[in-house]
C-alpha positions as CSV (number, residue, x, y, z in Angstrom):
1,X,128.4,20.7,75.0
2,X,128.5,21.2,71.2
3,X,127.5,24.8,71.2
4,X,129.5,25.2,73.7
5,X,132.3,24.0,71.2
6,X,130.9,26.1,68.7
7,X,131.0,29.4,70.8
8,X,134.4,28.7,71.8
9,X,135.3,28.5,68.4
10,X,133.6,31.2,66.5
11,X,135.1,33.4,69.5
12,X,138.7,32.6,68.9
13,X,138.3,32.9,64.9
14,X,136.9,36.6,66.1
15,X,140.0,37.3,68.4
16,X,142.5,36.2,65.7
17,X,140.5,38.9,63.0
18,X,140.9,41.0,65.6
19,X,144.5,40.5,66.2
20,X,145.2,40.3,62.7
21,X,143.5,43.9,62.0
22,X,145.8,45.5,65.1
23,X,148.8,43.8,63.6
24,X,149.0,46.2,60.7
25,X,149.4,48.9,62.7
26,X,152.6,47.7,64.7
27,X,155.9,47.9,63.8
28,X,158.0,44.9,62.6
29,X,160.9,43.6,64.7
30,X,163.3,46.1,65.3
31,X,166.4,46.4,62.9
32,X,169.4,45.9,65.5
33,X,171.5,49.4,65.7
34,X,172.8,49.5,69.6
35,X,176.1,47.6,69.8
36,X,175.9,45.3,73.7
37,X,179.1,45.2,75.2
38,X,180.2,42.0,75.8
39,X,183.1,42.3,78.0
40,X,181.4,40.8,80.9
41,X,179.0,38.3,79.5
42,X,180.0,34.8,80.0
43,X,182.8,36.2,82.3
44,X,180.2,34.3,85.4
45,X,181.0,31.0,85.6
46,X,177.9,31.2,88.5
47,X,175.6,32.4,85.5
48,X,176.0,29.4,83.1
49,X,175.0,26.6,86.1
50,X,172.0,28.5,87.7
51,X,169.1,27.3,87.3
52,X,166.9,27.5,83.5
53,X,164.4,29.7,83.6
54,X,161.5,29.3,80.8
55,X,160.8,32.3,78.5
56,X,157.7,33.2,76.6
57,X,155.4,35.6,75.2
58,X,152.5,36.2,73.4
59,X,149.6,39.1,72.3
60,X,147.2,40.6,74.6
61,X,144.6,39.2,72.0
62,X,142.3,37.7,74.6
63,X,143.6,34.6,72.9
64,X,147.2,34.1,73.5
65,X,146.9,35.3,76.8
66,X,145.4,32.7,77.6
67,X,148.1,30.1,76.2
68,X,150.2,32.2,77.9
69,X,148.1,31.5,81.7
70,X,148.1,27.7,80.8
71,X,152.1,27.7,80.1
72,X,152.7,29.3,82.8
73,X,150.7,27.0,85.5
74,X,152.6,24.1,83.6
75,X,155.9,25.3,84.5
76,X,154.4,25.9,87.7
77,X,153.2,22.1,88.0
78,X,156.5,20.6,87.1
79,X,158.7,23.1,88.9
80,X,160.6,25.1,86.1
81,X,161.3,28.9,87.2
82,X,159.3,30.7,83.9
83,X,159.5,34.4,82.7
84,X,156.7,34.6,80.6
85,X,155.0,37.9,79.2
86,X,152.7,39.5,76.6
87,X,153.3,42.5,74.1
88,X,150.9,44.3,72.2
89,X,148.3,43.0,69.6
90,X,149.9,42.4,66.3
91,X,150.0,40.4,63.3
92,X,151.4,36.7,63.0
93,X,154.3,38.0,61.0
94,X,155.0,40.9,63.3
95,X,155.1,38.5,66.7
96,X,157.0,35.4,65.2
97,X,159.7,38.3,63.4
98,X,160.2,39.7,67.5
99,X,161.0,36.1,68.8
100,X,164.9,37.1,68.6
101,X,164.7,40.5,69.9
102,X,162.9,39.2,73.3
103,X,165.1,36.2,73.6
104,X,167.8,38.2,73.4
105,X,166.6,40.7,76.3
106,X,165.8,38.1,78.4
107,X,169.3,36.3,78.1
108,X,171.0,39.8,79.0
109,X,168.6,40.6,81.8
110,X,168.2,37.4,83.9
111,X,171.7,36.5,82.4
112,X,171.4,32.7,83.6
113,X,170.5,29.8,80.9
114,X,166.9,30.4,79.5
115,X,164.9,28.0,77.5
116,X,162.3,29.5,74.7
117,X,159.0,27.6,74.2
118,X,156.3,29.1,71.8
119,X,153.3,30.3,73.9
120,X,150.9,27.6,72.6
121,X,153.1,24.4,74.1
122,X,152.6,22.9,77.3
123,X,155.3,21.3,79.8
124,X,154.6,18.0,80.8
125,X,157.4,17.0,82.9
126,X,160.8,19.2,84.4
127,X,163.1,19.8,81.7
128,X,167.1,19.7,82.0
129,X,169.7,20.7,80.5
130,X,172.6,19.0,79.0
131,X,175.6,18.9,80.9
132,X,178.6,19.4,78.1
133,X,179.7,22.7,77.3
134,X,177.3,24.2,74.9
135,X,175.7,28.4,73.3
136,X,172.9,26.9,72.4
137,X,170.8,23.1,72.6
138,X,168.1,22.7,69.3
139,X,165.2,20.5,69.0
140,X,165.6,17.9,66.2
141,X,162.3,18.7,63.9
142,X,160.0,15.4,63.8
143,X,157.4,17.3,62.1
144,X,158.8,19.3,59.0
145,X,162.2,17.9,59.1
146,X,162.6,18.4,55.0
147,X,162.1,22.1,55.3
148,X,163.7,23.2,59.0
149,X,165.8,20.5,60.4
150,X,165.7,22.2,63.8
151,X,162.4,22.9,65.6
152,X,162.2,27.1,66.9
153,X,159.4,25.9,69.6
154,X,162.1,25.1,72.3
155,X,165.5,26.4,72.2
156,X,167.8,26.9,75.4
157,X,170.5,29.4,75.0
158,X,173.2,29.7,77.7
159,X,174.5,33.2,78.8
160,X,177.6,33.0,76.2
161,X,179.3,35.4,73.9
162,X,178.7,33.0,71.3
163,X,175.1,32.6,72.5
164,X,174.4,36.4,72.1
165,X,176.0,36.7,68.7
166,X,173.9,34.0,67.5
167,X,170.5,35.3,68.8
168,X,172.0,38.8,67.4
169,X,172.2,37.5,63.7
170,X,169.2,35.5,63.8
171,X,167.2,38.9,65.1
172,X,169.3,40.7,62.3
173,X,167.5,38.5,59.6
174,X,164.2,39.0,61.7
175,X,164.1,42.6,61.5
176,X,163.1,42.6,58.0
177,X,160.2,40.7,56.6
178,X,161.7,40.5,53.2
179,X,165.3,39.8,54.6
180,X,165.1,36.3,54.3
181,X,162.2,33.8,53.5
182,X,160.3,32.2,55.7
183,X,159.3,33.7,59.8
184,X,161.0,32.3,62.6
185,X,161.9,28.8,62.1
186,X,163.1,28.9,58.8
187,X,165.4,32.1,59.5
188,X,166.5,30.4,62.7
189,X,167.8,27.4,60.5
190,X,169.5,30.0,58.4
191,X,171.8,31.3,61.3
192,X,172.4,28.1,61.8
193,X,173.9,27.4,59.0
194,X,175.4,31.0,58.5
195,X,177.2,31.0,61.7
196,X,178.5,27.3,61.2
197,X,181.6,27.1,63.3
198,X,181.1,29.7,65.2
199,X,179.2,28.3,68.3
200,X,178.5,24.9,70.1
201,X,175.4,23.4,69.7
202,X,173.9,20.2,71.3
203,X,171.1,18.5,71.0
204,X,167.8,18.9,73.3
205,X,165.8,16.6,72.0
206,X,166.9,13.9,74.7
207,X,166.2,16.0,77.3
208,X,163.0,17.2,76.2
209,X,161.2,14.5,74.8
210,X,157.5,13.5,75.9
211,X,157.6,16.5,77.8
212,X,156.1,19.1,75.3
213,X,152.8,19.2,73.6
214,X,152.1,22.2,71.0
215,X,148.6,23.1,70.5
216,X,146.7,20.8,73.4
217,X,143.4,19.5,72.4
218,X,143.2,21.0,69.5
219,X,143.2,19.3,66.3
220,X,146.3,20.2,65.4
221,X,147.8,18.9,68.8
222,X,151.6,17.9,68.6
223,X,153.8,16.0,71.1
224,X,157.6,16.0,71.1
């Protein structure tokens, strides 16, 4: 059992080298240039009740493929439709900078409400939705409150105008890595701030809680 712990170990340190050596040769997030037309988004009244469907992704890395499989049968054991993917091998930087830019695809292709959760987290019961008129519902951050009040590892976004142009901003600061500090998180709070006024937000953390774990069985495991 403990070299068996050991093995499992000293092969996932050797995937992340790995990953981390591939990442240098892929391309940060994409600087936004194509203008969407937004006529008809948020035109479907049908679009903004259907069901959530839970988005993901992470690096064919042999190592978050795997948190990828486990996410997936979770949503499967508690009944949550999921659209979850991989992308190429790339850096840390590189994969938490593209967050935006594939939340944003996702919103415009299934256009119905989707709700993000970082690969590594786990469902442990259904999750809703709140039923007030809201762009987008945040996570209240029980873990680094002091530096990002809102938590990026579950965010639902419904299939606004004012849903889009938030994801649009926040993937505009993304697209650089010197555009603003911090990776995901931090520049998520930023558009938050930023675009103050200029969407409805409400909070998820009701509707979420004791329902998501971040890093199972690892030493770093985290439950909100």
């Amino acid at each position: 059992m403990i070299l068996e712990k050991i093995r499992r170990s000293y092969d996932a340190r050797r995937l992340r080298k790995k990953s981390r050596a591939l990442g240098r040769h892929f391309l940060i997030a994409p600087t936004p240039g194509l203008t969407i037309d937004l006529s008809e988004i948020g035109a479907d009244q049908e679009a903004s009740t259907a069901k959530p469907c839970v988005i993901s992704f992470g690096t064919r890395d042999g190592f978050y493929d795997r948190f990828c499989e486990a996410l997936r049968k979770s949503c499967d054991e508690h009944g949550m439709e999921h659209s979850i993917e991989t992308i190429p091998p790339c850096g840390r930087i590189n994969a938490c900078l593209f967050k935006p830019s594939f939340i944003k695809f996702k919103l415009l292709t299934l256009n119905r409400p989707v709700i993000w959760l970082d690969a590594d987290a786990l469902l442990e019961g259904e999750v809703s939705l709140p039923e007030s008129e809201w762009d987008i519902a945040t996570l209240s951050n029980n873990r680094e409150s002091a530096i990002n009040k809102k938590a990026a590892v579950c965010i639902a976004f419904q299939p606004t105008v004012a849903s889009l142009r938030f994801v649009e901003t926040w993937e505009g600061f993304c697209s650089s890595q010197w555009t603003a500090p911090g990776l995901d998180h931090e520049r998520m709070n930023y558009t938050r701030e930023v675009m103050h006024g200029q969407y409805v937000e409400e909070d998820l953390t009701p509707h979420v809680s004791g329902k998501i774990v971040r890093d199972s069985g690892r030493k770093k495991e985290f439950r909100y």
